[in-house]
C-alpha positions in Angstrom: -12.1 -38.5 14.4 -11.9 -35.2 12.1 -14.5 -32.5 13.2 -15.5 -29.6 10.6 -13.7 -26.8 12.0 -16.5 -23.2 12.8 -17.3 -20.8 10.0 -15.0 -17.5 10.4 -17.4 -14.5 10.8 -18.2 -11.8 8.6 -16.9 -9.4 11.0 -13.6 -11.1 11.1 -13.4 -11.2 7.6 -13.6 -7.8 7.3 -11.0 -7.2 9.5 -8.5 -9.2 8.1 -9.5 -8.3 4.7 -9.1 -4.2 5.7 -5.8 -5.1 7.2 -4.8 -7.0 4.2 -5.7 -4.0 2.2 -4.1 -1.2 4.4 -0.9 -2.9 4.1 -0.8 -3.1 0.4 -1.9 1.2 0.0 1.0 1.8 2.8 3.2 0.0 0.1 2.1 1.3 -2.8 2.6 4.6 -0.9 6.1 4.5 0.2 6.7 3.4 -3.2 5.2 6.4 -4.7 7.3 8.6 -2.3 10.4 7.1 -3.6 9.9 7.2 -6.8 8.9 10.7 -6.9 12.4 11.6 -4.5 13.9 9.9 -7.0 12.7 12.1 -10.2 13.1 15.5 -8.6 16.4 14.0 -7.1 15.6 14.9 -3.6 16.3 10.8 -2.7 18.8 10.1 0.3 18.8 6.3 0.0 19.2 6.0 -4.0 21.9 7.3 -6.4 20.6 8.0 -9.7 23.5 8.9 -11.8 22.5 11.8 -14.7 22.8 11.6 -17.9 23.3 14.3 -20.4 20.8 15.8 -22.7 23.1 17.2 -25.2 22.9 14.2 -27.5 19.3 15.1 -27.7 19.7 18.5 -28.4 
């Protein structure tokens, strides 16, 4: 016979939720590190090839 399964605590909630949360600023983060290597063109990993302004000028 099914049995209701126990109500999660708040406390574990919480926890999981932080966790959840943590993980998604250390991504957004990283992200932000590469994409700012990337403008100033400091980036190891990624090769941005340049273009040339003088069709601007």
């Amino acid at each position: 016979m099914a049995v209701p399964k126990k109500r999660t605590s708040m406390s574990k909630k919480r926890i999981r939720k932080s966790i959840w949360k943590k993980k998604g600023y250390l991504a957004a983060l990283k992200a932000f590190s590469l994409a700012k290597s990337v403008s100033t063109g400091h980036s190891k990993s990624f090769f941005v090839r340049q273009t040339s302004n003088k069709a601007l000028d």
